[in-house]
C-alpha positions in Angstrom: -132.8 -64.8 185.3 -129.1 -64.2 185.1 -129.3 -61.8 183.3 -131.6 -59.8 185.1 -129.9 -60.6 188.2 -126.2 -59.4 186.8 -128.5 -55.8 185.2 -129.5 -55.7 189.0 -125.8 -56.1 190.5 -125.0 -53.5 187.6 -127.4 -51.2 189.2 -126.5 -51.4 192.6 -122.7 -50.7 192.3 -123.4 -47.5 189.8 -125.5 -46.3 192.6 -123.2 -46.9 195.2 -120.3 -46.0 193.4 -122.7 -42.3 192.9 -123.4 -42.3 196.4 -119.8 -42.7 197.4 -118.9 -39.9 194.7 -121.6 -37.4 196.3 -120.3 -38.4 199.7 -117.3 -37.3 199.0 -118.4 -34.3 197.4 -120.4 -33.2 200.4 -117.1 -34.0 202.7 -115.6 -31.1 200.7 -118.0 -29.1 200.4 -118.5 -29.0 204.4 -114.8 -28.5 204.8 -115.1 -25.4 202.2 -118.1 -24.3 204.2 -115.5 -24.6 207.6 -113.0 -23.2 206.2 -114.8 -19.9 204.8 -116.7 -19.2 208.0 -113.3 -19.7 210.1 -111.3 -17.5 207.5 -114.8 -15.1 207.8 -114.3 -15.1 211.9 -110.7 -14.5 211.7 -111.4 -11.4 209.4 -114.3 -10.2 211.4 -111.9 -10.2 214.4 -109.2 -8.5 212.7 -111.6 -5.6 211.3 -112.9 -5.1 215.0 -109.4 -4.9 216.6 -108.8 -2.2 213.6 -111.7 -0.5 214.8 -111.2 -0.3 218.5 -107.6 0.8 217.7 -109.1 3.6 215.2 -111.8 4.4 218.2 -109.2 4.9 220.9 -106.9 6.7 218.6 -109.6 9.4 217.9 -110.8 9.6 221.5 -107.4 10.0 222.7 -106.7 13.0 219.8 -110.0 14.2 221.2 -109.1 14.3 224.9 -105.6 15.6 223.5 -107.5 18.8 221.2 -109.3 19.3 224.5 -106.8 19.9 226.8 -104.8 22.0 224.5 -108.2 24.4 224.1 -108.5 24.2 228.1 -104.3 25.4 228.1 -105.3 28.2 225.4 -108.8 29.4 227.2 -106.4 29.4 230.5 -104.0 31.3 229.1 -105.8 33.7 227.1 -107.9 34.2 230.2 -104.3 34.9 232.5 -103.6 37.2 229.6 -106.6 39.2 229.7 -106.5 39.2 233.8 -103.1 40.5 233.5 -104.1 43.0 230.6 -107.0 44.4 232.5 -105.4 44.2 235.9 -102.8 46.8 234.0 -104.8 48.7 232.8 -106.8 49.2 236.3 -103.4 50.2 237.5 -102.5 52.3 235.2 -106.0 54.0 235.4 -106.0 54.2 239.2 -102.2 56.1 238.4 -104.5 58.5 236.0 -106.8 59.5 238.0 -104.6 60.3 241.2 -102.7 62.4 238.7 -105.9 63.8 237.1 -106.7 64.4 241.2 -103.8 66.0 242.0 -103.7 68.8 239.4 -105.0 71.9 239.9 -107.2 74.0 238.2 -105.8 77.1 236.6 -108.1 79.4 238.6 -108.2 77.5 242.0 -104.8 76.9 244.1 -106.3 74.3 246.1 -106.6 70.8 244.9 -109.8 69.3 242.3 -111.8 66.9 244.0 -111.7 63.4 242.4 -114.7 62.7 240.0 -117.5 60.1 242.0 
């Protein structure tokens, strides 16, 4: 009965000894698990402060190629409005000359075209 009851003591502190082994081993294993999902979080923040930067830097080059069209279409158009208010001026000066001339067989003045 000694015997049996030392085999039995045996028993008991090899499983607790084990259970205090695996405790231990689960203690790290949660803090590995903690520390993983916080270093996970932190990089997840990081890559979504990267992308808001990279969003607002391609919206603001957008709104910046934007306005620099709108400049160009304004002044292409001023140029044009200039060119063609010109060219009516210059026309206009053609046709009171063309107006003014006579024709070789008539002395008074030709009547400007309708």
């Amino acid at each position: 009965m000694e015997k049996d009851l030392l085999e039995l003591q045996t028993l008991i502190d090899a499983h607790f000894e084990q259970r205090k082994k695996e405790e231990e081993e689960l203690i790290c294993l949660k803090d590995r698990i903690e520390h993983r999902r916080s270093e996970r979080a932190e990089q997840q923040r990081v890559r979504a402060e990267k992308e808001r930067d990279r969003q607002t830097r391609l919206m603001e080059e957008k709104n910046r190629k934007e306005e620099e069209e709108a400049k160009k279409r304004a002044d292409d158009d001023a140029k044009k409005k200039k060119v063609l208010s010109n060219m009516g001026a210059h026309y206009g000066g053609y046709l009171v000359k063309v107006g003014t001339r006579t024709s070789p067989g008539s002395s008074a003045p030709a009547d400007p075209p309708p």
